[in-house]
TIKOL-507052 format. One record per residue (C-alpha): x, y, z. Coordinates in steps of 0.001 Angstrom, whole numbers, padded with zeros to 6 digits, always signed. Layout:
! residues N
XYZ
...
END
This chain:
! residues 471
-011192-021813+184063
-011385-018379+185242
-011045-015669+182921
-011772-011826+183435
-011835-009668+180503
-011706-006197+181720
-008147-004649+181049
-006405-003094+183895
-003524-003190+182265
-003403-000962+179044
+000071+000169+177919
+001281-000153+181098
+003578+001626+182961
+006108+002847+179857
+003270+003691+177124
+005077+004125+173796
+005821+007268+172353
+003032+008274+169923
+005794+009935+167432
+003215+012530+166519
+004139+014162+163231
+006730+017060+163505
+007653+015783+166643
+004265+017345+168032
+003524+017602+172175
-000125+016755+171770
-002629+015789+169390
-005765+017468+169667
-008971+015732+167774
-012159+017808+167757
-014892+015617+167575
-018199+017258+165799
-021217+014693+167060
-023848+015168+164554
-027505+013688+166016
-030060+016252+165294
-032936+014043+163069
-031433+010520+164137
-032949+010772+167812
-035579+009307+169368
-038908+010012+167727
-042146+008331+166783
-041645+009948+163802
-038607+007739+163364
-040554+004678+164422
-039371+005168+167802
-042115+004567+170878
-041060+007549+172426
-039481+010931+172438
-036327+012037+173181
-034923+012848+177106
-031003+012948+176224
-028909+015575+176206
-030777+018521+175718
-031314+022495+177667
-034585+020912+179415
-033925+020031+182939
-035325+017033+183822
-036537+015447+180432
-038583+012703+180479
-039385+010305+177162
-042918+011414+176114
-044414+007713+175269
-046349+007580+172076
-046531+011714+171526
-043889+014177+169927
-042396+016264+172362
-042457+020113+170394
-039897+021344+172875
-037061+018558+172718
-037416+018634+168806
-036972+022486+168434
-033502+022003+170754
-032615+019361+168284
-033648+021158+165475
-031881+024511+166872
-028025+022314+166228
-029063+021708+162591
-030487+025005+161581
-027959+027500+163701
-025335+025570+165857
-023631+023960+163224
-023206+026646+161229
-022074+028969+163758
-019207+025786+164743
-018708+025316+160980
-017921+029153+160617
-015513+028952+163526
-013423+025774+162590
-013132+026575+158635
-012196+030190+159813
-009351+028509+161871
-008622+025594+159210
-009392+023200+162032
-009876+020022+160661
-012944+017714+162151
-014189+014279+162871
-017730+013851+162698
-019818+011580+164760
-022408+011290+162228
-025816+009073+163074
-026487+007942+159518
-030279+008545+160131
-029604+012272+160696
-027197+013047+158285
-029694+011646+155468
-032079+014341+157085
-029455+017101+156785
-028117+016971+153118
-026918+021160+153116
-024784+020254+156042
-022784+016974+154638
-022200+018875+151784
-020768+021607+153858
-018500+018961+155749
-017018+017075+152721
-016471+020491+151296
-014038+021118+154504
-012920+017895+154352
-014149+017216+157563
-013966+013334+158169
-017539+011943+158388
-017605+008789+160826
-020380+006804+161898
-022419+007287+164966
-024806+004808+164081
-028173+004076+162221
-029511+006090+165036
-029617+007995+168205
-030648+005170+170438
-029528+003347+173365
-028427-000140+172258
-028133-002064+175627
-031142-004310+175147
-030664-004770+171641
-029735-008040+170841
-026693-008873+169317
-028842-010138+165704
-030387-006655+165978
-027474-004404+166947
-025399-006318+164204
-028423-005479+161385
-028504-002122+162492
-024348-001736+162063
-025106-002996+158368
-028448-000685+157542
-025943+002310+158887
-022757+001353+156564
-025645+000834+153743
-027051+004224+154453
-023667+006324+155144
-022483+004908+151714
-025781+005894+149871
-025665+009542+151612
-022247+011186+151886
-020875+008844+148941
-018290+006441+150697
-018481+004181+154157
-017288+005194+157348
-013769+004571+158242
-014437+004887+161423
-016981+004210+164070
-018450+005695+167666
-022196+004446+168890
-022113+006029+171883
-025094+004638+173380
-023691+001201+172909
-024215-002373+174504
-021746-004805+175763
-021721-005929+172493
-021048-002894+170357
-017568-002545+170207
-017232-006587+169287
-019751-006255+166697
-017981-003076+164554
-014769-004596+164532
-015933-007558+163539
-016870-005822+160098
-013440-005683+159628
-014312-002518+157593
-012832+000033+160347
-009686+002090+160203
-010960+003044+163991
-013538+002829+166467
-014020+004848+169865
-016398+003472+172021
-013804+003754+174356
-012816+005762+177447
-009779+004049+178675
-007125+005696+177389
-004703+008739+176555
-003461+007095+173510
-004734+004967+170854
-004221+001022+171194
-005157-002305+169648
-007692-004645+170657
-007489-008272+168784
-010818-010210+167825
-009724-013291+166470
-007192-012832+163770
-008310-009431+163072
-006596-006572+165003
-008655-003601+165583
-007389-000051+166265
-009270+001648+169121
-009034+005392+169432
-010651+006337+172868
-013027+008954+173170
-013853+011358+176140
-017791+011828+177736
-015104+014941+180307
-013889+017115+177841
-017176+017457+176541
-019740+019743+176325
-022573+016961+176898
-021556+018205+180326
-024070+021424+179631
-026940+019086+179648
-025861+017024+182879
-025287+016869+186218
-022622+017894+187142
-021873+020130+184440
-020608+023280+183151
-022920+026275+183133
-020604+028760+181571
-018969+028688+178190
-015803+029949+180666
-015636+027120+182524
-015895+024814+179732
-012705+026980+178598
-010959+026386+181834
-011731+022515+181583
-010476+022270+178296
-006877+024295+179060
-006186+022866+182314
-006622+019557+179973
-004300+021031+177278
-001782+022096+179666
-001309+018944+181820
-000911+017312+178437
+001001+019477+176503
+003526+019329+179585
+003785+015383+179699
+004536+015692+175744
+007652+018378+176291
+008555+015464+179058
+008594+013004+176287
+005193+011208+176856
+002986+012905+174405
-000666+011874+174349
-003555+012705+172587
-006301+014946+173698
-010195+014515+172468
-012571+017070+172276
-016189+016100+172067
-019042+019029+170649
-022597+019150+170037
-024544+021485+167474
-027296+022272+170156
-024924+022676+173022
-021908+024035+171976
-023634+025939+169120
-025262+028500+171109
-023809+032049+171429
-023080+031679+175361
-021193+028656+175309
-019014+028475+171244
-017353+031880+172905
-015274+029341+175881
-014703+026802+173094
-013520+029752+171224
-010684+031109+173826
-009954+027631+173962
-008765+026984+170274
-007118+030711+170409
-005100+029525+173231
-004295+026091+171699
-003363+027727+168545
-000784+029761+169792
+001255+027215+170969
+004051+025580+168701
+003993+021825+168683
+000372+021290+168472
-001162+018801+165964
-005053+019165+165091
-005800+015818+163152
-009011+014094+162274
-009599+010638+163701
-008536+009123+160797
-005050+011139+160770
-004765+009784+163939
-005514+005487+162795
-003306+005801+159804
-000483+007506+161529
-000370+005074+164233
-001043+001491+162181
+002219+003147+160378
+004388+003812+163777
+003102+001346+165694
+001366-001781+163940
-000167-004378+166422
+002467-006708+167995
+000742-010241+168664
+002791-012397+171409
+001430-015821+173388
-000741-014082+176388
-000975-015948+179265
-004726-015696+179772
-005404-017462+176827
-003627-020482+176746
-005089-023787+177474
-003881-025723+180490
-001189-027841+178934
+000401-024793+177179
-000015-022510+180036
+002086-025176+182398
+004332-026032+179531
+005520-022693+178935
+005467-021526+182214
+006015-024710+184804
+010151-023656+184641
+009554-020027+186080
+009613-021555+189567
+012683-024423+189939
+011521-027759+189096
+007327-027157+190156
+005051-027390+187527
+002374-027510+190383
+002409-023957+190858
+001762-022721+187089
-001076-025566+186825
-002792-024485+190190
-002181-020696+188840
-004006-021731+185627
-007378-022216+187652
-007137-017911+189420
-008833-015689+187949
-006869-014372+185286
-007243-011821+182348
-005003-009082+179965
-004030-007971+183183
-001742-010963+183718
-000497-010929+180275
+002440-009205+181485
+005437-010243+183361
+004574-008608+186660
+001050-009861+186587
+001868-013155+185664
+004551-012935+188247
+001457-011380+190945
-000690-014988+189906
+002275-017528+190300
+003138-015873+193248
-000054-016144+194883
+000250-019765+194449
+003629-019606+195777
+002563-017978+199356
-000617-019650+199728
+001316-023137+199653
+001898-024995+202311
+005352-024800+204308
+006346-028305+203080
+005304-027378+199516
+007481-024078+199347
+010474-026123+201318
+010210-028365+198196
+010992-025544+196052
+013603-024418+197904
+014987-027810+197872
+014864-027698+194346
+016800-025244+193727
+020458-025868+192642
+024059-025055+194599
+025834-022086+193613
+028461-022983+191303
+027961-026481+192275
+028413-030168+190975
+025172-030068+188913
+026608-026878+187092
+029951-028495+186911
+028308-031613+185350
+026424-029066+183103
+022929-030550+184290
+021138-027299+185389
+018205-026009+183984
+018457-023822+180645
+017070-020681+183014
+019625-021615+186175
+022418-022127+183479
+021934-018520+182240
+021639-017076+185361
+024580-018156+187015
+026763-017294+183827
+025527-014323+184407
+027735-013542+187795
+030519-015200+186082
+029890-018303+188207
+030320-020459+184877
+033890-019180+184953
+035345-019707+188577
+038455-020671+189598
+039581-023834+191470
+039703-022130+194453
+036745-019961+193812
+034949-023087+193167
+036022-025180+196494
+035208-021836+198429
+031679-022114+196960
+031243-025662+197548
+032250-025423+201713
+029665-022178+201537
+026772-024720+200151
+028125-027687+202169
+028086-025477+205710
+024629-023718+204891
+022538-027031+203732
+023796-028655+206626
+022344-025522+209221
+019183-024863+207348
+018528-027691+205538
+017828-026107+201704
+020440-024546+199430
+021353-020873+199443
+019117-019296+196693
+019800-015531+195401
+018658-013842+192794
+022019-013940+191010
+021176-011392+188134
+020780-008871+190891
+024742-009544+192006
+027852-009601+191633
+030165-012509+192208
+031794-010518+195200
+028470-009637+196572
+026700-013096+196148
+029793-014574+198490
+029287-011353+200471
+025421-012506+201235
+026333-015961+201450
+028856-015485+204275
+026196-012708+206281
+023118-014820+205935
+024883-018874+206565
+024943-017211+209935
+020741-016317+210524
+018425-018489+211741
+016499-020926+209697
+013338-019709+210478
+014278-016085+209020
+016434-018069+206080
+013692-019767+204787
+011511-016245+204787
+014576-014552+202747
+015284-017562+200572
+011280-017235+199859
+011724-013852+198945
+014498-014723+196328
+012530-017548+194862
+009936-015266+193666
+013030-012224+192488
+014387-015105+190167
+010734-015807+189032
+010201-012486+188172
+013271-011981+186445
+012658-015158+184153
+008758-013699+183514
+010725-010625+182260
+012537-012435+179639
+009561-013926+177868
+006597-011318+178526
+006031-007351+178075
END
């Protein structure tokens, strides 16, 4: 059993419509990543200094020795930058997420005050400013516990939300499986929020954005200019904000540091930016949280059966109809490489199909073959499948005439006996008029390009059945 668990898929090609409040074009969430005293540091018990994200070009860890210079850029986001961006967003009553490493905030006491006094939302961005790849998972998980412990002790509740960063294959796993989390964001997948399930525990994921950030001061390629961080950040707006006055709103994240984005140079783009945003009508400016509770309210989780993680026997029970009378093709389908991408109707349809095509000419003849007449005596003696039953009653052929009925049977009776299979047609796609219309053009083709067409149908009516029972 081969299962993949990257997801392609998403929302898919019709994502819902967010429903922002007051019918809003865009949401805009200005993230406020707070690290300055929870990075890398012997100090900190670390073996090493700090390289990431900072104004030094090139920065190397310094093993076993402070590095002066990396802490004074740190230190500058504590002691100027964040009161510069606090100025600027309570002057606009902007409301903020914070990214807050628990570590650092318990360092920086004057400045949680000053964000629960805005009423800033004050996430988690760990126990500290690490990278947690090579942690394992008994580590990462103890560390996830020391930082709800600590955020609790120092700004007075625990997090509501969550966003490592630096995170391992195992990170996002791990914080929902607290099951303490409005929201978490180690995520960069998306445009809108969506749900992830661990288990019987659904888990709200909120992506984030490493683009529309200004981490992009500090790396290759990256902005240079507070202007063309400004220009970044409207062409962003405006592509969204257009898509939400086309009816597809979205949400746009906006992620800040207190040593980048806090110096003079570079808060002036961010500046224009907000100005700019501001002045247009339908513009909501939630925190992360805003964002969770509206959306568990519009748009709660929606379990359903997926495909990729059924065992064998349900997987061919549920499925073994789609193609007439061949089980063989769902339980040969079972063993591909499957994931949330086939969860869906077209990629289950893309995996059954494969199996389809890749089967030999007698094998796919025996579909064919197993397909029932048009209007014929099995759907006279009411002995079609529940899925052919439907779709013939769909054309009306449930409801022919005598005559109707005898001209159907010669049609069947004259094509079986040139090409050897019945005449198969997607029947949902037609009319009555037009499925005797095909009939009478294609009795007439050769076999060889019958059996290519008939093919063709086979997999139409396979589709349309997915459609009935999957997203």
């Amino acid at each position: 059993m081969h299962r993949y668990p990257r997801d392609f898929r998403g929302h898919g090609p019709n994502p819902p419509d967010p429903r922002w409040p007051g019918g809003a074009k865009i949401a805009v969430s200005i993230v406020l990543n707070y690290e300055e005293g929870g990075e890398n540091n012997i100090l900190h018990g670390d073996a090493q200094s700090e390289a990431f994200l900072s104004d030094i070009a090139g920065a190397a860890p310094w093993p076993g020795q402070r590095h002066w210079n990396m802490e004074s850029l740190y230190d500058y986001g504590a002691r100027a930058g964040f009161w510069r961006l606090h100025r600027l967003f309570t002057g606009l009553d902007l409301p903020v997420t914070v990214y807050g490493v628990t570590s650092a905030l318990a360092r920086n006491p004057e400045q949680v005050a000053a964000m629960k006094a805005a009423g800033w939302e004050i996430a988690s961005h760990g126990l500290k400013w690490v990278d947690h790849r090579d942690m394992s998972e008994a580590e990462e998980a103890a560390q996830i516990a020391a930082s709800f412990r600590l955020h609790e002790e120092v700004v007075g509740e625990a997090p509501r939300g969550w966003y490592t960063g630096r995170c391992s294959m195992n990170t996002v796993r791990l914080t929902a499986e607290t099951r303490r989390l409005a929201w978490i964001s180690d995520c960069y997948d998306d445009d809108l929020p969506y749900w992830r399930e661990f288990g019987d525990h659904d888990q709200l994921v909120i992506p984030y954005t490493l683009e529309a950030n200004d981490m992009r001061f500090a790396t290759a390629p990256g902005y240079v200019t507070g202007e063309q961080f400004h220009q970044y950040l409207k062409d962003s707006f405006d592509t969204l904000y257009a898509e939400g006055a086309a009816g597809a709103a979205k949400m746009f994240s906006i992620g800040l540091h207190n040593r980048l984005i806090g110096r003079p140079g570079r808060i002036a783009g961010l500046k224009r930016f907000l100005d700019y945003a501001l002045s247009h009508a339908g513009v909501w400016f939630p925190r992360r949280i805003d964002i969770a509770e509206h959306w568990r309210k519009t748009h709660p989780n929606k379990r359903f059966e997926r495909p990729s993680q059924m065992a064998r026997a349900r997987f061919v029970e549920r499925f073994g109809s789609i193609f007439e009378h061949s089980p063989w093709i769902a339980d040969r389908a079972f063993d591909l490489e499957l994931g949330p991408a086939h969860d869906s109707a077209a990629g289950l349809h893309n995996a059954l199909a494969r199996i389809f095509r890749s089967a030999t000419p007698e094998e796919r003849l025996g579909v064919l073959r197993a397909h029932p007449d048009l209007a014929g005596k099995l759907a006279a003696a009411r002995r079609l499948t529940p899925e052919s039953t439907a779709e013939q009653a769909s054309a009306a052929l449930d409801a022919l005439t005598d005559e109707e009925r005898s001209r159907f049977q010669r049609l069947n009776e004259a094509y079986v006996a040139r090409h050897g299979f019945p005449f198969i047609i997607a029947v949902r796609d037609h009319t009555r008029d037009s499925i005797l219309e095909a009939f009478q053009t294609r009795i007439a083709n050769d076999t060889q390009t019958e059996f290519a067409t008939a093919c063709k149908q086979v997999e139409r009516i396979a589709e349309l059945r997915l459609k009935d029972q999957l997203p």
